[in-house]
C-alpha positions in Angstrom: 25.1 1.1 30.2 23.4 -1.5 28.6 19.9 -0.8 30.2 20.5 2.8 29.0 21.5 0.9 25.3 18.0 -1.2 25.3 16.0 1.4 26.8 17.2 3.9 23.8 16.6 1.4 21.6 13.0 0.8 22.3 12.8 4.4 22.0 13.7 4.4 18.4 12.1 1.3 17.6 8.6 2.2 19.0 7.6 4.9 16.1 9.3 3.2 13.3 6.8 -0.4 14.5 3.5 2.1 14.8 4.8 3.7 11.0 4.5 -0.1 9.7 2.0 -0.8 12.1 0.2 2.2 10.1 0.6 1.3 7.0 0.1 -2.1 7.0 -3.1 -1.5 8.5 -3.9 0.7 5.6 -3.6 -1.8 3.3 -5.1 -4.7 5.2 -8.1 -2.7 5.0 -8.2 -2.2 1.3 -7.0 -6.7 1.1 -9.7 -7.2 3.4 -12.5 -5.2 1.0 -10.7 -6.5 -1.8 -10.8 -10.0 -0.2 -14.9 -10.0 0.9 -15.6 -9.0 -2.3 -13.5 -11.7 -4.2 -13.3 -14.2 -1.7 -10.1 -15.2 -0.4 -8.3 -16.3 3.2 -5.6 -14.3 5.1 -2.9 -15.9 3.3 -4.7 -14.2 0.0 -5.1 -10.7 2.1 -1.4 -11.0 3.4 -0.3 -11.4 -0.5 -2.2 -8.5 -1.3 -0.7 -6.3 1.2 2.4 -7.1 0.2 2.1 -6.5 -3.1 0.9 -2.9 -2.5 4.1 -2.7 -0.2 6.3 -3.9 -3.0 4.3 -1.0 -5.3 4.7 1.6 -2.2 8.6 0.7 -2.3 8.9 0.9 -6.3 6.7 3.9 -6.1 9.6 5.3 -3.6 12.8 4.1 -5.9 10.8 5.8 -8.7 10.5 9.3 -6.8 6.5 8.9 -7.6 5.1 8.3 -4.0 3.1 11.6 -4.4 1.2 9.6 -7.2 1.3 6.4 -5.7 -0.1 7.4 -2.6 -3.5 9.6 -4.7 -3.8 6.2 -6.3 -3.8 3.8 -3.4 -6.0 6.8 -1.7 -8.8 7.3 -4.3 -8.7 3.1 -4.6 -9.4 2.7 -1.0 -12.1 5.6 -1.0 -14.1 4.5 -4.1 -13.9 0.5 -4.2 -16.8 -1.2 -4.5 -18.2 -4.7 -5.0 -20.2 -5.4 -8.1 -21.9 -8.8 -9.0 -20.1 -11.0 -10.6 -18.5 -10.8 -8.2 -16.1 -7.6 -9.7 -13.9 -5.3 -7.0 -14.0 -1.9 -9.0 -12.5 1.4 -8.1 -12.6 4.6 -10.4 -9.2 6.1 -10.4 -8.4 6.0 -13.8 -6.7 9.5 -14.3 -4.9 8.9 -10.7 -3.9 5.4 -12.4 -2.7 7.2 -15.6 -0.8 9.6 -13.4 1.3 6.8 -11.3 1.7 4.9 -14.4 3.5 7.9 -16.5 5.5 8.7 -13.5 7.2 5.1 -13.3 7.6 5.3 -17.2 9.1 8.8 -17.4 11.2 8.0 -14.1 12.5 4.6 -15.6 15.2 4.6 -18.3 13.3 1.5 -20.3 10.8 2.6 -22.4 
């Protein structure tokens, strides 16, 4: 019974590790652009991919992952490193989009 127990429960637990696993990768590649650009060490990269989990999550509670995720997409597709050095994306109008949803969605204005 217990084998049965353990062997269900890697079951279930392989996907939802490969859907972090996933993600996480996904943003380490953005923090580790963002990061060879900027400068930075892992400990840096690790903040910055937990701060776009914390946005992903508030993005969620917000009901404005649709946004969130065009955002994060068009920042990952059009970052670029400029002297300076300066990490730039163009996703103003995807910005403008995620930010109106979190202010329309929350009940502080």
């Amino acid at each position: 019974m217990l084998k049965r127990m353990l062997s269900t429960a890697t079951i279930l637990a392989i996907p939802i590790f490969f859907g972090l696993t996933s993600c996480a990768n996904l943003f380490s590649e953005y923090c580790k652009k963002r990061n060879e650009c900027l400068g930075g060490n892992d400990a840096d990269r690790g903040a910055c991919a937990d701060q776009l989990r914390g946005e992903e999550n508030a993005a969620a509670e917000y009901k404005c992952s649709d946004q969130f995720d065009a955002y994060y997409e068009c920042r990952n597709n059009t970052a670029t490193c400029t002297a300076g050095p300066k990490f730039e994306t163009n996703c103003d109008a995807q910005k403008k989009n995620y930010d109106d949803c979190l202010k329309n969605a929350s009940t502080i204005r």
